[in-house]
Phi, psi and omega in degrees: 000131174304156157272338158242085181312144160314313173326277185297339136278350161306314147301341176275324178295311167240075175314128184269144213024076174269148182090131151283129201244183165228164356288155176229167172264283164244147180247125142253173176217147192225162191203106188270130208277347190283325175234017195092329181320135176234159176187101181275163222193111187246122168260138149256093165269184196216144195236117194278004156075359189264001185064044183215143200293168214267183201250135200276097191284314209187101161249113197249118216218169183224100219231147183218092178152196185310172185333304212285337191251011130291327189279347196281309143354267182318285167304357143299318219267295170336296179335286181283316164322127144094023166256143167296128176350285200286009171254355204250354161288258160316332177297334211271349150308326194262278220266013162255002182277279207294300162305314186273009179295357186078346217049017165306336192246105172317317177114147178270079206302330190307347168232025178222354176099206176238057166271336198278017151272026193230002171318280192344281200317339166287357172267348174240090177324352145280356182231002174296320183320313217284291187307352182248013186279336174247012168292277140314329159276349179294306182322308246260319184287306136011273204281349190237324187300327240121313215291159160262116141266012168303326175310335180291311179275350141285323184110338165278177163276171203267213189197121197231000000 
């Protein structure tokens, strides 16, 4: 697998929700100090009152750097919008499993999407930081929203 798929240029070329929008719950800014890459990060969840976890509304980013941590970004945002919290969880399980793998876990797309264009990118270890930055502020933002995020590190639901 390549380190730069047609995918990840493509997404790198029109980042999909791109621009910070409002309303939002929580901002973060994440900064990878090795190469510069930056990222402010807007979240909206939503609690549909019904006891059932809540739903992921609106993730809205600002993304400054290279290819791969702009497109991973845009396919973090594809990912998550308008999904309930813990499968937007279990996505980000998976596609931190499959980057830090060395390029041993090829990636599933039935459970990451089209992140399984960023399998390449686990062979080189300078550029995982750049794919998982946006990744970490979605957890990060997550986690400054409210959410139970145990689900990211287990791999389960989460549990309240």
């Amino acid at each position: 697998m390549d380190l730069y798929g047609e995918l990840i240029l493509d997404h790198a070329r029109r980042p999909q929700h791109a621009g910070l929008r409002e309303p939002f719950d929580v901002e973060v800014n994440h900064v990878n100090p090795t190469c510069g890459d930056e990222i402010s990060l807007r979240v909206l969840l939503e609690d549909p009152g019904d006891g059932t976890d809540p739903v992921v509304r609106d993730v809205s980013y600002d993304a400054l750097g290279c290819s791969i941590s702009v497109a991973s970004a845009s396919v973090l945002a594809e990912e998550s919008i308008g999904r309930p919290l813990v499968e937007t969880l279990e996505t980000y399980t998976h596609v931190h499993a499959m980057l830090t793998s060395k390029g041993a876990d090829p990636g599933d797309p039935q459970q990451i999407g089209d992140a399984v264009a960023f399998a390449g990118v686990a062979r080189y270890p300078a550029r995982v930081k750049c794919a998982l930055l946006s990744w970490s502020a979605y957890l990060d933002a997550l986690a400054r929203a409210g959410a139970d995020i145990s689900a990211a590190s287990t791999g389960g639901r989460a549990t309240t």
